[in-house]
N, C-alpha and C positions, 0 to 999 in steps of 0.2 A: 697800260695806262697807269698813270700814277695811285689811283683811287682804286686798283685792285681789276678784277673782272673785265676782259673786253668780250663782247659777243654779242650773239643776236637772238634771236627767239626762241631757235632750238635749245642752244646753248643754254640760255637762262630756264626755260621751261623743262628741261633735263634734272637740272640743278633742284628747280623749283617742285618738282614730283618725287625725287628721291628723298632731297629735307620731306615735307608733307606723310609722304607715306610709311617714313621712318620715324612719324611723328613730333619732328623740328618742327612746330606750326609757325612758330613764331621767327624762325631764320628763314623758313620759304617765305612770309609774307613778305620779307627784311628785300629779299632779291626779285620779289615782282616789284614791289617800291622802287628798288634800285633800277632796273630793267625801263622801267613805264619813266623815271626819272627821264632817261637815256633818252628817250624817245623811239622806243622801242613797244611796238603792238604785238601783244599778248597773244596765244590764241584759245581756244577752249582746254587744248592740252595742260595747261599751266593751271588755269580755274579747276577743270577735273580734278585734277590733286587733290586741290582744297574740298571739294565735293566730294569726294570720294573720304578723304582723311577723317573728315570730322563724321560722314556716315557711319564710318568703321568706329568710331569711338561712341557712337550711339547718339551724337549730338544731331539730329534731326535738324534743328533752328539753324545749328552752325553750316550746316551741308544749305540750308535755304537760304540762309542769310549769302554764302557765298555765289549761287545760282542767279540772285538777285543783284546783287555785283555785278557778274559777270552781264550782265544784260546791261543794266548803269552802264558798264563800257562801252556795250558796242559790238560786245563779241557775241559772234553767232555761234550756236551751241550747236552740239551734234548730237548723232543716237546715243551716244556714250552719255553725255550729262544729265541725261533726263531719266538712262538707267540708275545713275549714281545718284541724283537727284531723289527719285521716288523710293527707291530700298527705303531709306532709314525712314520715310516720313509712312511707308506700309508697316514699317515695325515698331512705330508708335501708334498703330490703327489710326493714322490720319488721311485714310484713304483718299477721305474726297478733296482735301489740299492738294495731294501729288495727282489727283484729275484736273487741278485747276493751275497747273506749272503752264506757265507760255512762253 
């Protein structure tokens, strides 16, 4: 296509974990925009990145802030986001927030 990228969920969400977890945050968020533009639904794969990315950088709010997104969506989260989820918010002893993740 003329605007660069064609694909679909995997595709993008490939894209969107590899930027993330290589700490592009700001070029993975670039291609879920682009993706969700498309009319293309996300799934937890793509959100975990971002949940996962900002755990690893210590940013606790940033891993919740994204958690809370992904739920705004629509997307159903799996085991995996609520492991990636809770880490960084036990390692700012905010235990009993990452008890109250739904």
């Amino acid at each position: 296509d003329s605007e660069g990228l064609l694909g679909d969920c995997l595709l993008y969400g490939s894209l969107i974990q590899a930027l993330a977890r290589d700490g592009h945050l700001g070029q993975a968020e670039f291609w879920l925009h682009r993706a969700e533009s498309r009319g293309i639904t996300m799934t937890a794969y793509a959100y975990n990145a971002f949940i996962l990315a900002y755990g690893r950088r210590g940013d606790s709010e940033g891993s919740s802030r994204w958690l809370r997104r992904m739920l705004d969506s629509g997307i159903p989260p799996d085991a995996y986001t609520f492991v990636t989820a809770v880490l960084p918010l036990a390692r700012d002893g905010k235990y009993r927030q990452g008890l109250n993740i739904k």
